[in-house]
N, C-alpha and C positions, 0 to 999 in steps of 0.2 A: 527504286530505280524504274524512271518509265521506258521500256525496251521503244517503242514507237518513237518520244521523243527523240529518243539517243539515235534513232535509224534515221529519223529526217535531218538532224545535224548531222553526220556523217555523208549522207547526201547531199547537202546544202554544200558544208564545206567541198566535198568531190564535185561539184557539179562548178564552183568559183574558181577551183586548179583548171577546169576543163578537159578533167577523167570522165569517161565514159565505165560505166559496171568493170566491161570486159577489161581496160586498161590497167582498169585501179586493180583488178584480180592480179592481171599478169605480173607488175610492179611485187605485189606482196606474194606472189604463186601461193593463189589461193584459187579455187574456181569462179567465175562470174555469178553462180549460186548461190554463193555463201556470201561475196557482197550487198549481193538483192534478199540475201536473209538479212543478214547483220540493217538494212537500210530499213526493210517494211517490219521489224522489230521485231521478226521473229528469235534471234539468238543475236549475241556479242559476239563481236573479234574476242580470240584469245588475248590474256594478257602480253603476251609478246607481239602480235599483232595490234597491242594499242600503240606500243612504244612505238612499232615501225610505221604506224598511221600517223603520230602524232609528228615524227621527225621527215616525214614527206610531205605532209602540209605545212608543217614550222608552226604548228601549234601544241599548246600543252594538252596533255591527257585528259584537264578538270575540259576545256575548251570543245574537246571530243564530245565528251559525254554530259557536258551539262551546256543547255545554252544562256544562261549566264551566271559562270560556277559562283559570281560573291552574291547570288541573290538571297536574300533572306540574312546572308552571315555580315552584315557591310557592320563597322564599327565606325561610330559618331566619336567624333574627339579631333 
């Protein structure tokens, strides 16, 4: 798992809702700290924190953490 990646999609996708750090903390009551962790890769959302990330942006959790979760797996047929 690349932590960086997964912080710049998490920010990407926050930044297209048009959350700001501080908002997307308050939403999750999380501190704005930890989402500027979880963004410049230093650590993940907990897993419960992915579920409530993934269900505020309307996207799936592979969407979260990978930016495009069927690369490499695509099936030809």
């Amino acid at each position: 798992m690349n932590l960086d990646a997964i912080g710049k999609n998490i920010a990407t996708i926050r930044k297209a809702n048009h959350l700001t750090q501080v908002e997307l903390a308050s939403r999750l009551n999380v501190t704005p700290q930890a989402v500027s962790k979880w963004e410049n890769g230093v650590n993940l959302p907990e897993t419960s924190l992915l579920v409530a990330l993934s269900q505020l942006f309307q996207v799936t959790i592979d969407e979260l953490l990978m930016n495009d979760p069927y690369k490499g797996n695509r099936i030809d047929g």
